[in-house]
N, C-alpha and C positions, 0 to 999 in steps of 0.2 A: 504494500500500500504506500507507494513513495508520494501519494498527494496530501498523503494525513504532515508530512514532513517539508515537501514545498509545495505547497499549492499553486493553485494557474492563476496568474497574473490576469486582471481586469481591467482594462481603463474603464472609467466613472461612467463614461458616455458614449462610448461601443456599442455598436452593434453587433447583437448575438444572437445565436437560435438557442437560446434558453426557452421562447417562448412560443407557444401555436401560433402560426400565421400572421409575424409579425406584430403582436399583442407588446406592450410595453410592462405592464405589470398584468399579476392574475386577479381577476374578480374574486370579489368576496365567495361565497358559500353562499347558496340561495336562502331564504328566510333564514338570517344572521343579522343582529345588532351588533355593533361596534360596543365594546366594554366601554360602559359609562353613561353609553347615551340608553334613551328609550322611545318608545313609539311616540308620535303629537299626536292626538287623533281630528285636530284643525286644520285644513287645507290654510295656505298663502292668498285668500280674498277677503275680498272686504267680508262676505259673507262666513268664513272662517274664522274673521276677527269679529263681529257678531255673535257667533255661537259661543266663541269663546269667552267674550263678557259675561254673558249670561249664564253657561255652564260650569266653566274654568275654576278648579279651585287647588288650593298647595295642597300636596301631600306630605309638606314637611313642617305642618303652621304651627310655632315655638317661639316665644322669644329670643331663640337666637337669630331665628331668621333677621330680623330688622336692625339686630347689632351688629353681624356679620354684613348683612344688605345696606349698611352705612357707610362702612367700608369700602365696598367694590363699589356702592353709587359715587363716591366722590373720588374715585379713581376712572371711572366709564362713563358717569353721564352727569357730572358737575360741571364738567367746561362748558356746556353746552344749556343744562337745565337747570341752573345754579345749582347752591347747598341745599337750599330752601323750598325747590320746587316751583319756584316763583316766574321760571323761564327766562330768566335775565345773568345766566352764567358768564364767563372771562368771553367766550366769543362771540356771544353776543352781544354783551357790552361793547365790543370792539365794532361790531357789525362786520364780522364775516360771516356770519351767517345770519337770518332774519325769522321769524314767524316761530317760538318756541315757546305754545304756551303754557301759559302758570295752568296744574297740576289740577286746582279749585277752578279751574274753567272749563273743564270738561269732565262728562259723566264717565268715567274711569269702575274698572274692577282690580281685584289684582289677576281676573283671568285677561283679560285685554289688554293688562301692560305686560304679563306673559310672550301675550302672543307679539305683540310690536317689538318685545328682546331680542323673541324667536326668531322672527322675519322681517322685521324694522317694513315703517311706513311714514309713504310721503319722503321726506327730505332725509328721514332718520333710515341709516341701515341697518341692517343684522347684527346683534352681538351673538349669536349662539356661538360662533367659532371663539369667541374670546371671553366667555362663562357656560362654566357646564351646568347643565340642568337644576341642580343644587342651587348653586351661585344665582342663578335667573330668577326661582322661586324666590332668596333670599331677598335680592333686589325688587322687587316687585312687590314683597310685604313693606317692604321699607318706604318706598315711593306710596304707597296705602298710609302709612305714617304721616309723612310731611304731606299729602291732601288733608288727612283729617287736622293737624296742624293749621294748615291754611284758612281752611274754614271756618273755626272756631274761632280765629283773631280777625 
């Protein structure tokens, strides 16, 4: 077994027939999740983000969610929708960006700001690739927070 000792040399970005019919990597395994994630059962429409308001709920609702979700919101969505919720974060302030609004101006759930993490809307995109599941929950009980916050002053 002289490969176990020097193995065959690869460049990074070779072409090879490692793989059927020119394939660059292998597909998953048919009905397989990736470790970590889980099924959304809300399509990407307006009408997904609908259902979602109305259905949507955490499955991990504790107050830690909203101590941890203070944390990731003022690292992911403070520059943008302030500390406060107020919609008047560092880049808006600046006016690079416009129209972000305060939290007490619209009819919100935490299933609907779920789903806007999940698959961002309007001007806002996606955070799902830069919080997992968990982290999304937590954040979205916390944004629940600073509305009721809002409201009440």
């Amino acid at each position: 077994m002289p490969n176990m000792y020097t193995s065959v040399g690869y460049e990074a970005y070779g072409e090879y027939d490692v793989f059927a019919k020119g394939q660059e990597a292998m597909a998953p395994a048919e009905n397989t999740i990736a470790r970590g994630h889980s099924l959304y059962a809300f399509p990407n429409s307006n009408e997904g983000y609908e259902l979602a308001k109305a259905d949507s709920t955490n499955p991990y609702e504790t107050d830690y969610d909203a101590i941890r979700g203070k944390a990731l919101y003022d690292i992911y969505c403070g520059i943008c929708h302030g500390n406060q919720g107020k919609g008047n974060g560092y880049l808006v302030a600046n006016e690079k960006i416009l129209g972000v609004p305060s939290y007490d101006a619209r009819e919100i759930t935490v299933g609907s700001v779920y789903h806007v993490i999940y698959f961002g809307k309007n001007t806002m995109g996606s955070y799902a690739n830069q919080l997992n599941e968990e982290e999304r929950w937590q954040v979205s009980a916390y944004v629940m927070n600073l509305r009721e916050a809002l409201i009440q002053n």
